[in-house]
N, CA and C of each residue as an Amber inpcrd file, in Angstrom:
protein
   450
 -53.3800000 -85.4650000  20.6150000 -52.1410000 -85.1580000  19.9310000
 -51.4790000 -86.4470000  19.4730000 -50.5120000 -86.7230000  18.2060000
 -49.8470000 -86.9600000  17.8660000 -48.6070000 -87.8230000  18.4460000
 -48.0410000 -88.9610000  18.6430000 -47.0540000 -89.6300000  19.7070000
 -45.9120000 -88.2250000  19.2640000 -45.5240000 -88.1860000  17.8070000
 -44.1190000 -87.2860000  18.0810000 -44.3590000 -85.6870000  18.2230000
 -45.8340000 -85.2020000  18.3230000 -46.1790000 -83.7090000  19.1450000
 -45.3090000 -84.1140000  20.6580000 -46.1600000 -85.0150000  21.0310000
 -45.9010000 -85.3530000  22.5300000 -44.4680000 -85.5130000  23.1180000
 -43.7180000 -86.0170000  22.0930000 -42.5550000 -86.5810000  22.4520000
 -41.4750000 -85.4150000  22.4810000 -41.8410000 -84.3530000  21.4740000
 -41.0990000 -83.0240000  20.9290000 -41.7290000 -81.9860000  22.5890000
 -42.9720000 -82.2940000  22.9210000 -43.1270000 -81.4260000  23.9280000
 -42.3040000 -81.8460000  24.9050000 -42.4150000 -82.7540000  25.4770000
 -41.6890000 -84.0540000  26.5180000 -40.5400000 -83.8410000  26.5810000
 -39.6630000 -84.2500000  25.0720000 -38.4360000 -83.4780000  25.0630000
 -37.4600000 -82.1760000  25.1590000 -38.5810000 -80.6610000  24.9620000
 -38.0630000 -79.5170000  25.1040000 -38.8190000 -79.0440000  26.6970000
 -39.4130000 -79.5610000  27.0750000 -39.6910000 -79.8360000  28.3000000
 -38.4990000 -80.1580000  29.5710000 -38.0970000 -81.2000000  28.8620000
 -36.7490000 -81.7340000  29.8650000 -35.6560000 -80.8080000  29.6240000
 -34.9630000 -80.3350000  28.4390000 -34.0240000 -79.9030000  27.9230000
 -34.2240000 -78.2360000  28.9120000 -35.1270000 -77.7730000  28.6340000
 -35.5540000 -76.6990000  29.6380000 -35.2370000 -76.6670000  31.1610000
 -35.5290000 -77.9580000  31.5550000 -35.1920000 -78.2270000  33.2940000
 -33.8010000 -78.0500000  33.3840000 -33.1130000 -78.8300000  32.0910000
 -31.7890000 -79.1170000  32.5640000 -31.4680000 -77.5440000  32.4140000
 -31.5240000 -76.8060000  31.2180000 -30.7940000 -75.9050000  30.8520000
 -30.7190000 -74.7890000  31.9250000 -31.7370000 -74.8950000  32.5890000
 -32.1900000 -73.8350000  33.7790000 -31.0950000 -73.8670000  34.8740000
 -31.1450000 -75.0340000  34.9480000 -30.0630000 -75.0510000  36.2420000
 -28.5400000 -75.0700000  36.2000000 -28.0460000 -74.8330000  37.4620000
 -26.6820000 -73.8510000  37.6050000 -25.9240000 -74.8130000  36.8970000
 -24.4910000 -74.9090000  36.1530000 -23.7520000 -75.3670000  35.5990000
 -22.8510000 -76.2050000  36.7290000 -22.5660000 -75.2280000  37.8100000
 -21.8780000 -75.9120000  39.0830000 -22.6500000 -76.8160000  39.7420000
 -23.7100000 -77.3920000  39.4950000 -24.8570000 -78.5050000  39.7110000
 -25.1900000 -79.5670000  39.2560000 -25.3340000 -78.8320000  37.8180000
 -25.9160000 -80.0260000  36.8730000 -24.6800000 -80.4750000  35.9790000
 -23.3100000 -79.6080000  35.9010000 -22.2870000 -80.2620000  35.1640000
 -22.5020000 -79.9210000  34.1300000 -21.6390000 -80.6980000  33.4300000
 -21.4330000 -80.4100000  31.7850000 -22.6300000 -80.4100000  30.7550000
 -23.4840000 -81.2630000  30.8520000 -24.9030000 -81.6400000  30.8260000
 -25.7230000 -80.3400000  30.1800000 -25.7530000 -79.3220000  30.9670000
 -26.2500000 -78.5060000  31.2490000 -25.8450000 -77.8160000  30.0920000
 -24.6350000 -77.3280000  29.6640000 -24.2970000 -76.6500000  28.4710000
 -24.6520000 -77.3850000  27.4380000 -24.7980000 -78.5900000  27.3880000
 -25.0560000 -79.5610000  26.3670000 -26.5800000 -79.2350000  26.1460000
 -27.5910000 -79.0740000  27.3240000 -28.7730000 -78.7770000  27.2090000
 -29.2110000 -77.4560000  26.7060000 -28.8800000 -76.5180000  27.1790000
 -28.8580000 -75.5770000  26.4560000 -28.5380000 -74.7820000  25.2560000
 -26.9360000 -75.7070000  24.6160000 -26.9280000 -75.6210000  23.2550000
 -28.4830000 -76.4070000  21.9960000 -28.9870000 -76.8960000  23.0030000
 -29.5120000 -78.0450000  22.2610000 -31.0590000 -76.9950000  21.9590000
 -31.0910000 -76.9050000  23.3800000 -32.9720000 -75.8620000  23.7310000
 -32.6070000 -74.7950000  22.5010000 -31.5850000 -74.1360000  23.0300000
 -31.7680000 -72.9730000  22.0150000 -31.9720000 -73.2180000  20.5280000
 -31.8340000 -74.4120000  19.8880000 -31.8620000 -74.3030000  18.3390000
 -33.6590000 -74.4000000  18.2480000 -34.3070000 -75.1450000  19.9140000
 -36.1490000 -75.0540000  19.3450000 -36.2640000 -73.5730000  20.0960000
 -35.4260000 -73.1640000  20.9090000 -36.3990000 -71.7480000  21.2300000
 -35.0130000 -70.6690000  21.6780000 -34.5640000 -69.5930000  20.8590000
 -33.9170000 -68.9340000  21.1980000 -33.4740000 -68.1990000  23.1330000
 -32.8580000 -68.5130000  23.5640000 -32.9780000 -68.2400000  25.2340000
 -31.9420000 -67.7660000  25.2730000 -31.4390000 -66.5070000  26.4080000
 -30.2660000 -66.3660000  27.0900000 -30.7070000 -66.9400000  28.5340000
 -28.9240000 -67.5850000  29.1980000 -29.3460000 -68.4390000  30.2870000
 -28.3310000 -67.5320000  31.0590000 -28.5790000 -66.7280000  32.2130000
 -27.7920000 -65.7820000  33.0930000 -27.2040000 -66.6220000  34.5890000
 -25.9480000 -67.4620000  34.3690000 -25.6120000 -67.9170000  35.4380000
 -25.3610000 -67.3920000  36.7080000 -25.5400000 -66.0650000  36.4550000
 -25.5150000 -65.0620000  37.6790000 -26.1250000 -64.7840000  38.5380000
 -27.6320000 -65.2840000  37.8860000 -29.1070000 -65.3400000  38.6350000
 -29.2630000 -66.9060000  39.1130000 -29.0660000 -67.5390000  37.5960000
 -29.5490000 -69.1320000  37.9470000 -28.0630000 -69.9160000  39.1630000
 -27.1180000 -69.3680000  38.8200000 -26.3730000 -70.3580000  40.3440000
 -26.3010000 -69.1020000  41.5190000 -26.9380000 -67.8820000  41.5950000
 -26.3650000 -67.2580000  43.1150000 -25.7240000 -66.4280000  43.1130000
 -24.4830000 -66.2180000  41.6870000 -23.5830000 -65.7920000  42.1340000
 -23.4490000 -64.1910000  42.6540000 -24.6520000 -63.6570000  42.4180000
 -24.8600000 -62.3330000  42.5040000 -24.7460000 -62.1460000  44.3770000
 -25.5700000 -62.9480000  44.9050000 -25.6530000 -63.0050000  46.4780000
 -24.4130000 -63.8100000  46.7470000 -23.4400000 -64.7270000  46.0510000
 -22.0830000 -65.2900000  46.7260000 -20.8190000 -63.7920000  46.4450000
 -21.6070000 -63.0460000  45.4650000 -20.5750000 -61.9220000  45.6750000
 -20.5840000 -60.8450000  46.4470000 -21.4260000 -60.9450000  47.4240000
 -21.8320000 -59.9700000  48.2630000 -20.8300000 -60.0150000  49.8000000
 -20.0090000 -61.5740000  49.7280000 -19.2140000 -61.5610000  50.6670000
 -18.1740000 -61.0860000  50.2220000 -17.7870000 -61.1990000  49.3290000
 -16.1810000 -60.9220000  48.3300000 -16.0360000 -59.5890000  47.7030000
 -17.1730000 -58.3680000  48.1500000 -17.4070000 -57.2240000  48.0380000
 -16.1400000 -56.0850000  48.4480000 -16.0350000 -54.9680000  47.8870000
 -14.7080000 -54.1750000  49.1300000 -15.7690000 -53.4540000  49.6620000
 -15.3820000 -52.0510000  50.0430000 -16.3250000 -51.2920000  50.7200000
 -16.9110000 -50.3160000  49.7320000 -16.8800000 -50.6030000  49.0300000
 -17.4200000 -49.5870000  47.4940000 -18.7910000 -50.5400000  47.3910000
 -18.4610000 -51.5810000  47.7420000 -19.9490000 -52.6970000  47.2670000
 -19.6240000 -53.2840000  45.6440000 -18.8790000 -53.0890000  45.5530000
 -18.1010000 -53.2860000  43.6330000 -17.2270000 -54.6930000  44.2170000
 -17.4710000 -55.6370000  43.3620000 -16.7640000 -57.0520000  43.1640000
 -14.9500000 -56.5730000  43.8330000 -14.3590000 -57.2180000  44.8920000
 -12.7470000 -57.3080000  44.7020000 -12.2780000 -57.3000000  43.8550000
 -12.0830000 -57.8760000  42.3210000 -11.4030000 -57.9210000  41.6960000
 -12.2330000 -57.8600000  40.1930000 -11.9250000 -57.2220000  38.8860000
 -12.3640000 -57.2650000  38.1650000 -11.3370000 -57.6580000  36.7090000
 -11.8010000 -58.5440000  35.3590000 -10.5000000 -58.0170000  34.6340000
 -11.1220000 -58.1110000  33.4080000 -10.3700000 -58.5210000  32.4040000
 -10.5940000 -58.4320000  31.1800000 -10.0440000 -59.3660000  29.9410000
 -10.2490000 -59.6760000  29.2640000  -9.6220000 -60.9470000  28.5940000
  -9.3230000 -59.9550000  27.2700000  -7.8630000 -60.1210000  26.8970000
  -7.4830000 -59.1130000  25.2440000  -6.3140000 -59.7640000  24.6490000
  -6.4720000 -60.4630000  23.2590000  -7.5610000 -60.0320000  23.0060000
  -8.7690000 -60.6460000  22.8310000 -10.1680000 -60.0760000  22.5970000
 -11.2380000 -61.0750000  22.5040000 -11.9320000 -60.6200000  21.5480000
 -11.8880000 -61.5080000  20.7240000 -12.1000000 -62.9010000  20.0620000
 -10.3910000 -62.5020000  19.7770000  -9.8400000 -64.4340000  20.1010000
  -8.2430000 -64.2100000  19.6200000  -7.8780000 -65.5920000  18.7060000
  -6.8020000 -65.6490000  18.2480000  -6.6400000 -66.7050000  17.5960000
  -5.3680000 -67.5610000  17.5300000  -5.3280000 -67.4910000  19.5370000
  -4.0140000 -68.2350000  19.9900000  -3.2670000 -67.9540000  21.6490000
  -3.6780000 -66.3860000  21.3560000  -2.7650000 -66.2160000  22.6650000
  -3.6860000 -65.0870000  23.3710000  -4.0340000 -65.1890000  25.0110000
  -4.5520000 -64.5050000  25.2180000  -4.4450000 -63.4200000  26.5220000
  -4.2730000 -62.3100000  27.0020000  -3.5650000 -61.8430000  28.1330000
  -5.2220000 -61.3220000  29.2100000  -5.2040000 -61.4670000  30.5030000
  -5.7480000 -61.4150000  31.4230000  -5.2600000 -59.9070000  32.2390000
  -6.2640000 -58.8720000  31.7710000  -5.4120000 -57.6370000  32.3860000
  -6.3950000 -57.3000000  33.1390000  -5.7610000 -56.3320000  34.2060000
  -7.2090000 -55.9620000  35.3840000  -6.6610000 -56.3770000  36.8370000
  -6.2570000 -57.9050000  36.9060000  -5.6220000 -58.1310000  38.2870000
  -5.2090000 -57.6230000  38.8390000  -3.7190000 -56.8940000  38.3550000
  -3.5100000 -56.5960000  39.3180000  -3.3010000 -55.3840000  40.6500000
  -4.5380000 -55.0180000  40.0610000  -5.4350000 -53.4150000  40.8610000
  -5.8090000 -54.7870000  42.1300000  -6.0710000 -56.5710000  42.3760000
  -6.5730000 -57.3850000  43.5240000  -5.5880000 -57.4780000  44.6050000
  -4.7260000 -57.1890000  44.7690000  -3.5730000 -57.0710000  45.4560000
  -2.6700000 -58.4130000  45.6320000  -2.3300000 -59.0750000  46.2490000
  -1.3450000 -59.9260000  46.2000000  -1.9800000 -61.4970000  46.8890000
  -2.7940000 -61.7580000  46.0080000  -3.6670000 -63.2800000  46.0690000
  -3.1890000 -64.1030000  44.7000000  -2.8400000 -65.1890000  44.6310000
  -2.7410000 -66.4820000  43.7320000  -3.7270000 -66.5990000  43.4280000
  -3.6460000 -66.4420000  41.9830000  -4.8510000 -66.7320000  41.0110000
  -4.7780000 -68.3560000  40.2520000  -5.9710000 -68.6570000  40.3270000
  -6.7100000 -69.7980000  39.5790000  -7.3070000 -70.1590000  38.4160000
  -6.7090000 -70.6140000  37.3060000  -7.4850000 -70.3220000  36.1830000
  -7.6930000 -71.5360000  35.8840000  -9.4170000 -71.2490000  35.2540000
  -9.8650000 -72.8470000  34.8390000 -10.4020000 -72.0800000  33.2860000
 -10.2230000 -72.8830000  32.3550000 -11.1680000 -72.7300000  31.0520000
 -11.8000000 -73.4000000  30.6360000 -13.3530000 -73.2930000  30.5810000
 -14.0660000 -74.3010000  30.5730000 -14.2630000 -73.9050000  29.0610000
 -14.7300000 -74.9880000  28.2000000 -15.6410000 -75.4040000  26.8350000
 -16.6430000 -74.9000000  26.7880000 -17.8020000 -74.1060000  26.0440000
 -18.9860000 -73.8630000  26.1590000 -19.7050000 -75.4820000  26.4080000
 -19.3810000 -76.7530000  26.2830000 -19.5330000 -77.6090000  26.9970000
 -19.7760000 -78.2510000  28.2360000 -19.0220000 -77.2420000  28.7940000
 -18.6270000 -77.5370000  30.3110000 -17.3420000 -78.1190000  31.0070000
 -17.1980000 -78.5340000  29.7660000 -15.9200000 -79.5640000  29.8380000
 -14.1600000 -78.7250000  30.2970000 -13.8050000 -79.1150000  31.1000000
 -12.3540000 -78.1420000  31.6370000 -11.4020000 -78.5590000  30.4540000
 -10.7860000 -77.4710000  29.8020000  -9.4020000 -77.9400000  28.7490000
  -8.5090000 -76.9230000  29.5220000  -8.4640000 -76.0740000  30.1870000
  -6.8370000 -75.6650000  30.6200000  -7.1620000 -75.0190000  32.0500000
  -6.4950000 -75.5200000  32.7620000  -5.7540000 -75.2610000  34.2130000
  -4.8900000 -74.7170000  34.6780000  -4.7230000 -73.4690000  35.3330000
  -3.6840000 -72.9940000  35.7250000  -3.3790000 -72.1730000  36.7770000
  -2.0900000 -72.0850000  37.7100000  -2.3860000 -71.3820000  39.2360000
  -1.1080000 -70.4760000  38.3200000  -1.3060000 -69.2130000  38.3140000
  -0.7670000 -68.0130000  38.5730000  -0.5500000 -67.6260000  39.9790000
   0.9280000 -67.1910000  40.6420000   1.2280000 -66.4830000  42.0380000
   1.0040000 -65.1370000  42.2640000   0.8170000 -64.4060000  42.4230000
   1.0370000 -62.7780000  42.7320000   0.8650000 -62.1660000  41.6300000
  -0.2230000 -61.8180000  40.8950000  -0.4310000 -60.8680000  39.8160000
   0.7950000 -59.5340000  39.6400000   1.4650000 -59.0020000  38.9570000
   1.5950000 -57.5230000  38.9480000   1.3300000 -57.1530000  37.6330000
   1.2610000 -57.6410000  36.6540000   0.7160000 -57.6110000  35.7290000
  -0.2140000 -58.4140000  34.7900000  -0.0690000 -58.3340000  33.6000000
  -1.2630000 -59.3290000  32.6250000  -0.6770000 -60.2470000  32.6550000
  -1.5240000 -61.2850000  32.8390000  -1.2440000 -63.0650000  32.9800000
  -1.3530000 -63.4490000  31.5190000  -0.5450000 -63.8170000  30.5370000
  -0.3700000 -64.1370000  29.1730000  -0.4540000 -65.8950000  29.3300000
  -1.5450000 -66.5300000  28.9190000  -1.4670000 -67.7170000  28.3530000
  -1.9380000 -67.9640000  26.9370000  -0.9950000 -69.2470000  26.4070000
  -1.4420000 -69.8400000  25.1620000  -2.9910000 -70.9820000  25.0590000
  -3.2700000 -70.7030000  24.1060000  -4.6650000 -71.7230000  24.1450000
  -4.3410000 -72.6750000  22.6690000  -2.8040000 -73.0500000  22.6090000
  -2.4960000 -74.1230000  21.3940000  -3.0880000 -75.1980000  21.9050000
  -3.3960000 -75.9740000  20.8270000  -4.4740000 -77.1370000  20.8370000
  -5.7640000 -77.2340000  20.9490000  -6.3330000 -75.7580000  21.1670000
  -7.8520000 -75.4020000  21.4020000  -8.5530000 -75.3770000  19.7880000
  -9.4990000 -76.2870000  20.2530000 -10.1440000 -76.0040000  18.5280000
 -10.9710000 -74.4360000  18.7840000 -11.2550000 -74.1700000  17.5400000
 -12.0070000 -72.4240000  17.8030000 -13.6610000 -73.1480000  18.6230000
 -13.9110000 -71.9430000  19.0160000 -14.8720000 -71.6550000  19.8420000
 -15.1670000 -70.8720000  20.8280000 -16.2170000 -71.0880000  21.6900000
 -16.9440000 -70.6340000  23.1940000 -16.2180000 -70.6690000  24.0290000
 -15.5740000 -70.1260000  24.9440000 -14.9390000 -70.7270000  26.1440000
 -15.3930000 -69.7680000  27.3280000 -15.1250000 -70.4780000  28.6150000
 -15.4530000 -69.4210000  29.6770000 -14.1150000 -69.4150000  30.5120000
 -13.7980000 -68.0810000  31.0300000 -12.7220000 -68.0220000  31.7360000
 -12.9760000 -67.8900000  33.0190000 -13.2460000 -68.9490000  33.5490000
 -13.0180000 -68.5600000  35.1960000 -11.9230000 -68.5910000  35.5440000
 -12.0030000 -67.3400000  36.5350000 -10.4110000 -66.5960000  36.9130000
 -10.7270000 -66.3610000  39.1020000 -10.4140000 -67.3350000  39.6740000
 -10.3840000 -67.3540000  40.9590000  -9.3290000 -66.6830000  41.8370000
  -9.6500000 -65.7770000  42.8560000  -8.8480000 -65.0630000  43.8750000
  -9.2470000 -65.1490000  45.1140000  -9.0660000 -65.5610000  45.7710000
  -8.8550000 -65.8840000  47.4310000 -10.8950000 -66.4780000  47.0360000
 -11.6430000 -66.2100000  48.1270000 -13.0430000 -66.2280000  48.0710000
 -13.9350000 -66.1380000  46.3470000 -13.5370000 -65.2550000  45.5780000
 -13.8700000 -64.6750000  44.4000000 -13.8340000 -65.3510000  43.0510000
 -14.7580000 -65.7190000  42.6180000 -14.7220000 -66.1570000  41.0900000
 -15.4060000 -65.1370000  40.1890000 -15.0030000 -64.5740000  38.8810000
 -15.1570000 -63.7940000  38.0970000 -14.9250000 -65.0070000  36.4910000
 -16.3810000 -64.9660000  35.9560000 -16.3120000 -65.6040000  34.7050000
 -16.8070000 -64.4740000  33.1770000 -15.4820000 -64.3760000  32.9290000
 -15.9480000 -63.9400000  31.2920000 -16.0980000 -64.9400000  30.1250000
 -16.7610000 -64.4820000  29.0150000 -16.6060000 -65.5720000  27.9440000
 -15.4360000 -65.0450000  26.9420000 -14.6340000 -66.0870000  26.2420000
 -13.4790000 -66.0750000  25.5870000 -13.9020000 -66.7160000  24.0310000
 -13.7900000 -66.3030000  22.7810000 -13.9370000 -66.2750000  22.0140000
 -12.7110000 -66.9170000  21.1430000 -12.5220000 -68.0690000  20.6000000
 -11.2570000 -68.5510000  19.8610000 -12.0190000 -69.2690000  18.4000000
 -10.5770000 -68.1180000  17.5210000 -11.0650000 -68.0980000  16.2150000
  -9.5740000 -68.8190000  15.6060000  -9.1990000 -69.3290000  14.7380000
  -8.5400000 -69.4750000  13.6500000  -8.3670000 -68.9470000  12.4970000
């Protein structure tokens, strides 16, 4: 073969290792790798399988066997403001919100106290894009993806 066959194998080779692994591991990196894999080979990457979280939710279960807490991001796809409904069926736990970049990269932080209703935040200064909403309650992380358009 060819030095740049080799180098193109070599390279979607690595990009593959990285992309595989959990985001809470490999970091930001990782989204970077996987935006990258997918333009040589179309992939969905299921962080649900690849970090655990399916067996870390098995402690944070009620007695139904159904996740503690579930919600919903509306609206989605938005183009500014976005409300978090669903909480507060979790009962009276301080919520955690991180929004990560399809990057990986954290742009907004925030501790909400006592849900009783939809948690309304702004996402001014967000350029459009991918985002993921991790939304934390006592033991429990629940990540949807968030969609920001202009």
């Amino acid at each position: 073969m060819k030095l740049p066959v080799l180098a193109t194998i070599f390279t979607a080779t690595i990009l593959n290792q990285m992309a595989v692994q959990c985001p809470e591991e490999g970091g930001s990196a990782v989204y970077l790798a996987r935006a990258i894999y997918q333009l040589v080979e179309p992939t969905e990457f299921d962080d649900t399988i690849l970090c655990g979280w399916e067996e870390r939710r098995v402690t944070g279960t009620n007695s139904s066997g159904k996740s503690a807490f579930d919600f919903v991001l509306k609206p989605n796809p938005t183009s500014g403001s976005v409300s978090i409904m669903g909480l507060e069926r979790a009962g009276n736990q301080p919520v955690q919100l991180t929004l990560r970049h399809v990057s990986g990269q954290s742009v907004l932080e925030k501790q909400f106290d006592l849900p009783n209703e939809a948690l309304d935040f702004m996402l001014d200064g967000l350029s459009p894009g991918i985002y993921f909403c991790h939304v934390r309650m006592g033991n429990q992380t629940e990540v949807r993806k968030l969609i920001l358009i202009r």
